[in-house]
C-alpha positions in Angstrom: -42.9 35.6 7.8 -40.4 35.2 11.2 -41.9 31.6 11.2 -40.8 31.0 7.5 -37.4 32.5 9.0 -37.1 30.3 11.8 -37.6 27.3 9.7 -35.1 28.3 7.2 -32.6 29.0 9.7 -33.4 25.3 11.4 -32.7 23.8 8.1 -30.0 25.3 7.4 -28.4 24.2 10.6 -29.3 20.4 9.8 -27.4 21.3 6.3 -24.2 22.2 8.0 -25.0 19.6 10.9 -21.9 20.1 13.4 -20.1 22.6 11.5 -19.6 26.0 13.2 -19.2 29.7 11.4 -17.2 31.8 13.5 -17.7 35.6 13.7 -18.4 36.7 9.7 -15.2 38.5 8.8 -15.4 42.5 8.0 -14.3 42.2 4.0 -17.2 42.1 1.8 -17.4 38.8 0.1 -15.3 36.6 2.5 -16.5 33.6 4.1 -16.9 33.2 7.9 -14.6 31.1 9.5 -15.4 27.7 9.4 -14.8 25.2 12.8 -14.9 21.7 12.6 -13.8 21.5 16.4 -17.2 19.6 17.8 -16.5 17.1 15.2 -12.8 16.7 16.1 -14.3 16.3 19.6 -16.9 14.0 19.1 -17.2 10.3 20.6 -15.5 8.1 18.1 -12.6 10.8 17.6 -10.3 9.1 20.2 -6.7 10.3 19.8 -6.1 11.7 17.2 -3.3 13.3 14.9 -4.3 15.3 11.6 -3.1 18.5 9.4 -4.7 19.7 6.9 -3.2 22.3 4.5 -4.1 24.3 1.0 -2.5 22.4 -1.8 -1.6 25.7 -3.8 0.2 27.4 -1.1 0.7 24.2 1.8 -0.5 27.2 4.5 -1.8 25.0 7.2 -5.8 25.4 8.0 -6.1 22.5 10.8 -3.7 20.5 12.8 -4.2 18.5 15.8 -1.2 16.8 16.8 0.4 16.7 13.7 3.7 16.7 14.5 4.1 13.8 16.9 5.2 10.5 15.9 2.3 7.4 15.4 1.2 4.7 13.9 -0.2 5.1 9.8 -1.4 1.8 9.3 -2.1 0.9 5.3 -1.7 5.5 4.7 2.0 4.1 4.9 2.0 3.1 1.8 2.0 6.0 -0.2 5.3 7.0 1.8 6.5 3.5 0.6 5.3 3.8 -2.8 7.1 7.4 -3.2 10.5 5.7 -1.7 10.0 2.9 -4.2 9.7 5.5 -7.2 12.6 7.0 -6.1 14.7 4.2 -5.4 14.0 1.9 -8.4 12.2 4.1 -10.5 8.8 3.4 -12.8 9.8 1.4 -15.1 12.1 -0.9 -13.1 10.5 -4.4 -13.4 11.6 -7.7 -11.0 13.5 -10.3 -12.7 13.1 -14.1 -11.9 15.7 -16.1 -12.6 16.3 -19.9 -13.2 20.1 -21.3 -12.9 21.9 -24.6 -13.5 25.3 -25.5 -12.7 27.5 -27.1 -15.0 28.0 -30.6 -13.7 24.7 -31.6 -12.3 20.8 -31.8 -12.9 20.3 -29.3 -10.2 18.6 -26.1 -10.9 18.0 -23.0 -8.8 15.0 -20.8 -8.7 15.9 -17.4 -7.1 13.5 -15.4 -5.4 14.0 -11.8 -6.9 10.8 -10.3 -4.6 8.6 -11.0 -7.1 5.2 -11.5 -5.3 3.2 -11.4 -8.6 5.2 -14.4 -9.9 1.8 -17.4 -10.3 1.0 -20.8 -10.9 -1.4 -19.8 -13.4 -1.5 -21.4 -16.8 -0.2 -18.9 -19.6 -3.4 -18.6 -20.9 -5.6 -17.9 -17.8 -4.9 -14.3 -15.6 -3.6 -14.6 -12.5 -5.1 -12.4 -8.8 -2.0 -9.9 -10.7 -3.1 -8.9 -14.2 -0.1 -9.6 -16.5 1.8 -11.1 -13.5 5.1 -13.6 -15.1 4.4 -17.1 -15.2 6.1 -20.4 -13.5 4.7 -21.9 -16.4 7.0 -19.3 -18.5 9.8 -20.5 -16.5 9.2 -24.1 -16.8 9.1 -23.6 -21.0 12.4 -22.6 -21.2 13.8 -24.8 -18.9 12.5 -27.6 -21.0 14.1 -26.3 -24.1 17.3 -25.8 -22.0 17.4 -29.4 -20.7 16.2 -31.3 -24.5 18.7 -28.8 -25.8 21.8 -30.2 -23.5 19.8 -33.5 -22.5 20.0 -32.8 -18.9 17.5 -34.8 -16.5 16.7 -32.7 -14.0 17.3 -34.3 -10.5 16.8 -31.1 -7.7 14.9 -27.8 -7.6 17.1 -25.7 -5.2 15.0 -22.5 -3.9 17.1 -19.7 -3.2 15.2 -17.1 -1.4 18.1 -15.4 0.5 17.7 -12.0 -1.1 16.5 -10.2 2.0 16.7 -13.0 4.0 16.3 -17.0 3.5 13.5 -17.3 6.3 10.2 -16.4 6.0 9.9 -12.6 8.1 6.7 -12.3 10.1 6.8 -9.2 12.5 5.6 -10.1 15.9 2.9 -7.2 15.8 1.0 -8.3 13.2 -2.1 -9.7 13.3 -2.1 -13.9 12.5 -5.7 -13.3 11.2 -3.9 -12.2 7.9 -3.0 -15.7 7.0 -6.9 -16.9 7.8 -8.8 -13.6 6.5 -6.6 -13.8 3.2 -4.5 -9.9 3.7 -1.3 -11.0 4.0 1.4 -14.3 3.8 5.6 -14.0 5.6 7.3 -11.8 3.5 10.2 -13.6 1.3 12.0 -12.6 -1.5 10.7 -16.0 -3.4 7.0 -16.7 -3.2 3.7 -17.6 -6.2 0.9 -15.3 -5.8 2.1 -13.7 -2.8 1.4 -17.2 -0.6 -2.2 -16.7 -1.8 -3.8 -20.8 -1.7 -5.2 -20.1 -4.7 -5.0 -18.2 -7.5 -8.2 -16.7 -10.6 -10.0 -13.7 -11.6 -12.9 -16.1 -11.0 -12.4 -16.0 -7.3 -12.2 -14.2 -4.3 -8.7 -14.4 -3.6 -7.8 -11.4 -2.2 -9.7 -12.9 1.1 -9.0 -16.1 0.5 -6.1 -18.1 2.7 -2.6 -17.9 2.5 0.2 -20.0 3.3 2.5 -19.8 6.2 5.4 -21.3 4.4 5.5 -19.5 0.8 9.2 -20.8 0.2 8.1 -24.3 0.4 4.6 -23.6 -1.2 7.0 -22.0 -4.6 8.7 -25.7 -4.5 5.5 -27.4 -4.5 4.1 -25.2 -7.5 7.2 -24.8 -9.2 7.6 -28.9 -9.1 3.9 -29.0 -10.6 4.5 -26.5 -13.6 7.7 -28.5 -14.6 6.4 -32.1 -14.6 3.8 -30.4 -16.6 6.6 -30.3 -19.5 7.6 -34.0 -18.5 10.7 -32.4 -16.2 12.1 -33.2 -12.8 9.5 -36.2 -12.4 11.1 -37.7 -9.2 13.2 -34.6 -8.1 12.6 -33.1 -4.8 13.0 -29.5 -3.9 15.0 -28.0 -1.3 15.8 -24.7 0.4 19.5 -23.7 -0.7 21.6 -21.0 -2.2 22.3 -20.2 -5.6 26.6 -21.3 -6.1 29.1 -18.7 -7.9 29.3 -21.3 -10.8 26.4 -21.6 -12.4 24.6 -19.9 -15.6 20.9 -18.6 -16.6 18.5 -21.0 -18.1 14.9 -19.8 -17.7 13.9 -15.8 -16.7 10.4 -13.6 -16.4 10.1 -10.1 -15.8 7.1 -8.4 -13.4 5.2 -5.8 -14.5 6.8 -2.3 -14.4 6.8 -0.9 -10.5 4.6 1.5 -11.6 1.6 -0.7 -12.2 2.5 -2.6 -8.7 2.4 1.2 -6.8 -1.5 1.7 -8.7 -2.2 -1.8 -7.5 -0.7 -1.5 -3.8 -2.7 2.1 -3.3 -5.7 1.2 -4.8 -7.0 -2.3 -3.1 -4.1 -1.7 -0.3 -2.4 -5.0 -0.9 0.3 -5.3 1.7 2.4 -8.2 0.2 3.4 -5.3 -2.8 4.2 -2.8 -0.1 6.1 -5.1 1.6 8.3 -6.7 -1.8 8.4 -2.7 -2.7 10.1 -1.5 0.5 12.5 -4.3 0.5 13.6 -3.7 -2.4 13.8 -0.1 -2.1 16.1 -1.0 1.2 18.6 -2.5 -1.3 18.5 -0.3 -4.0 19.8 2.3 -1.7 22.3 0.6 -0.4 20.8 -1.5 2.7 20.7 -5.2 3.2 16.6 -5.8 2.7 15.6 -6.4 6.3 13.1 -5.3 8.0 15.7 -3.5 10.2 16.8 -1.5 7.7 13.5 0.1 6.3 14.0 2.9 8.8 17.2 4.3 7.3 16.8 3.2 4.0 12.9 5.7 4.3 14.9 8.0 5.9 17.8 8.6 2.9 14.9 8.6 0.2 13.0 11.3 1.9 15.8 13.9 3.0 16.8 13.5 -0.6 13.1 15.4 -0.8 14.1 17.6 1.6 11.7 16.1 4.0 11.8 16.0 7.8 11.8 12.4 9.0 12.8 13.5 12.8 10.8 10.5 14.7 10.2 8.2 12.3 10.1 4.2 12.8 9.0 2.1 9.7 8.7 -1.2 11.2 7.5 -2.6 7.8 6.5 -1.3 4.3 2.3 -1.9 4.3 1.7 0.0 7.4 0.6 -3.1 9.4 2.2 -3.0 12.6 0.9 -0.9 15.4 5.2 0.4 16.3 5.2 2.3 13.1 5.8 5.9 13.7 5.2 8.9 11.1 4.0 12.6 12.0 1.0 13.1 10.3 3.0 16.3 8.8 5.3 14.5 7.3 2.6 12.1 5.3 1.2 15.7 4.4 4.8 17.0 3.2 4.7 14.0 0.9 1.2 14.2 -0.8 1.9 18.2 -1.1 5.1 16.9 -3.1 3.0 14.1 -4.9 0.6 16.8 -6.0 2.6 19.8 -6.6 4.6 17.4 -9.3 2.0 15.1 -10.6 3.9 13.7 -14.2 7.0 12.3 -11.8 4.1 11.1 -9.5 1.5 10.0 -12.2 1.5 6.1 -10.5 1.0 7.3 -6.9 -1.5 9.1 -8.0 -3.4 7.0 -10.1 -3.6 4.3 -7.9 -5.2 6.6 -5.0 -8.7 5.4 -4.3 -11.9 7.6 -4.8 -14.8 7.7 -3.3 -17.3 6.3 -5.5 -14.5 4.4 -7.6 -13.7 0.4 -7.6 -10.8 0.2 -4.7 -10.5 0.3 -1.0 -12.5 4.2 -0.6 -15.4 2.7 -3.2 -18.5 2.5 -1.1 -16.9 5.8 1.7 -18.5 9.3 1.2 -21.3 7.9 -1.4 -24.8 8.9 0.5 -26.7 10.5 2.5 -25.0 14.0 4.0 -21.9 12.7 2.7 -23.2 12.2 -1.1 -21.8 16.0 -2.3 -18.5 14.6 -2.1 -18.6 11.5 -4.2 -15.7 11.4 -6.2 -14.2 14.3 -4.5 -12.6 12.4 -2.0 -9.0 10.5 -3.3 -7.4 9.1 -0.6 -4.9 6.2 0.9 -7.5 3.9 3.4 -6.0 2.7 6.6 -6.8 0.2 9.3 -5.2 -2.3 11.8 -7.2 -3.1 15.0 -6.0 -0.1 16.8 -6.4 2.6 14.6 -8.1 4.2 11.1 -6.0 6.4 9.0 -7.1 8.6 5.8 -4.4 11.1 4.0 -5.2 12.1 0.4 -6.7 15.0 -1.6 -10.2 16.4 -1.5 -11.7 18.4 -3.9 -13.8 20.8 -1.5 -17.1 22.2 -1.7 -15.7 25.3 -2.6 -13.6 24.2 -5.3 -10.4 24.6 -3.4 -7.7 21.5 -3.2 -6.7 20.5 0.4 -4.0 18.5 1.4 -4.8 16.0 4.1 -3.8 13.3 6.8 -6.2 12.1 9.9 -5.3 9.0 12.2 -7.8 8.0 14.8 -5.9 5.8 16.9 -7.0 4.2 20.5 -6.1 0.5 21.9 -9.0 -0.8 20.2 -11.0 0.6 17.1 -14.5 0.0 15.5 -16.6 1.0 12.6 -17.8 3.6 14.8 -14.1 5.3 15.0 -14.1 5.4 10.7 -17.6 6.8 10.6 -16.6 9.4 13.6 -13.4 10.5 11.0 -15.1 10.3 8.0 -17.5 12.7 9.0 -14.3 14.7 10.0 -13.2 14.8 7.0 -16.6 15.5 5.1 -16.1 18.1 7.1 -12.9 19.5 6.0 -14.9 19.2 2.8 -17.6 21.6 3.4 -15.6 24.0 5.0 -12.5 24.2 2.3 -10.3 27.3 2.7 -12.6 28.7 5.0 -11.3 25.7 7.8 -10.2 27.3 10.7 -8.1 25.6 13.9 -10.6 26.7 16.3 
């Protein structure tokens, strides 16, 4: 019999693997304690900065510096996607306009920050389900020019908007042009500067361009000689004149379906369009220099604390962003505490188990009890991983949670060291204590 017991006790031990009961508590029925410190203190865990709180009454269970200032990488953009929903709302959708002036057969495609915009034909999807067309444009430009037989002589491409030069933050990584994650953010570019373009292909890791403004004139050129237009015209970089009318527009899809898709496969040219034009919505020029107070206004409106915080850009790429891991916390407690205004944040959150960016995270082995329990924003840039979300925990009760594990250089190692943090947080649940 004490052999049995032994053994039992042994394999229990490999059940909880690192997790620690504290003292049993005196009230029958209650749970001991639960500790998570020795994985908090493990190898990979390097610096890091995490809180994690009850969802029904936010009381804090766990926090490690929590409310010092660092860098989110791609957890960032839920903070931008909530900005974005309250800036420009839901069902706010990007125009693209096409103008002419009155005297010439010049034309002028604006860029409205429309990163969806795509070469594709009308008939074949784009990387962007339901994504507007060039070809869409091109159409009713060519009714618009039979219609006032107008030969069109110059494509003028106006991306000014938040800038008329591509933006390229010194921190990020160049790699993103090569490994296909991210293209210069500008207000007018096809398939955000992807080289390609089809549900049929890998595209999301495919190449991009370096020069998107001048890529949109080369595709735009292609899509109207398509419709016999602007055979020999060139196209040049220029800005749209006072005098001149609407010939040709598409819409995007509503923001709300660009927050799902930015969340879910963490596209950073979305985040970016969406915090620009979040910036100007609230009454900022666009730039990258005015993210910081244009965050700021949108989430003391919440009645959130933004003391500290830098947003450098709107995906969470470079390694100067600054956010409290609190504060990330204070937003996904508001997300989840109001979840009809927050219905596209949420839906686009990965899961574990689900198609997106948390898909093949928390699936087997010790981890498999949490499949699908997990739904949470993925982060990573070379010198940190980041995971804020909700988990669903062993013991049925909702936590609230943000972990960075940052250091000068990261590797798989570092994810696997906070993933099993945060399986963690999972078997403990409300009985997570800070020891």
């Amino acid at each position: 019999m004490r052999k049995r017991s032994i053994a039992a006790v042994a394999a229990l031990g490999l059940l909880f693997g690192a997790l620690t009961p504290l003292a049993a508590s005196a009230e029958p029925g209650n749970l001991a304690p639960c500790s998570v410190s020795s994985l908090a203190k493990s190898k990979g865990i390097r610096s890091l900065h995490a809180e994690v709180r009850r969802a029904d009454t936010s009381e804090v269970l766990f926090s490690r510096n929590a409310q010092t200032p660092a860098r989110t990488a791609s957890v960032m953009k839920v903070i931008t996607s909530v900005v974005a929903l309250d800036a420009l709302g839901p069902d706010y959708q990007v125009e693209t306009k096409v103008f002419a002036d009155s005297t010439s057969g010049r034309i002028y495609l604006v860029g409205a920050g429309d990163v969806t915009l795509s070469r594709m034909p009308g008939n074949i999807t784009s990387y962007y389900s339901g994504g507007p067309k060039l070809d869409s444009l091109s159409k009713q430009i060519a009714s618009w020019a039979k219609k006032n037989k107008v030969t069109i002589s110059e494509v003028v491409l106006d991306s000014s908007l938040y800038g008329a030069k591509e933006d390229w933050h010194s921190t990020w990584d160049k790699r993103g042009l090569s490994q296909g994650y991210m293209a210069p953010v500008s207000a007018l570019q096809i398939d955000a500067g992807r080289l390609t373009s089809s549900k049929n292909q890998n595209v999301f890791i495919g190449q991009r361009t370096a020069k998107p403004i001048s890529q949109a004139g080369t595709l735009f050129l292609q899509s109207l000689r398509k419709y016999g237009l602007a055979q020999s015209a060139s196209a040049v970089v220029g800005k749209l004149p006072t005098s001149s009318s609407v010939i040709a527009s598409v819409k995007s899809q509503p923001i709300s379906k660009w927050i799902q898709n930015t969340l879910n496969v963490s596209d950073n040219a979305l985040a970016e369009s969406l915090g620009r034009l979040s910036s100007i919505a609230l009454g900022f020029d666009g730039s990258a220099t005015s993210l910081t107070k244009a965050y700021q206004k949108a989430l003391q409106a919440r009645g959130i604390d933004t003391k500290g915080m830098q947003i450098v850009d709107g995906s969470g790429l470079s390694r100067l962003n600054k956010v409290p891991a609190k504060l990330v916390n204070d937003v996904l407690t508001q997300i989840y505490a109001n979840q009809a205004s927050h219905s596209a944040v949420i839906a686009g959150m990965p899961v574990s188990g689900k198609p997106g960016s948390l898909r093949y995270r928390f699936i087997s082995g010790e981890q498999r009890p949490a499949l699908f329990n997990i739904e949470a924003k993925t982060g990573w840039i070379r010198t940190g991983y980041s995971l804020a979300g909700k988990i669903k925990a062993q013991d049925g009760t909702d936590l609230i949670f943000t972990v960075y594990n940052l250091w000068d250089s990261v590797s798989y190692e570092n994810r696997a060291a906070m993933d099993k943090l945060v399986f963690g947080f999972y078997k403990c649940g409300a009985s997570l204590t800070n020891n």
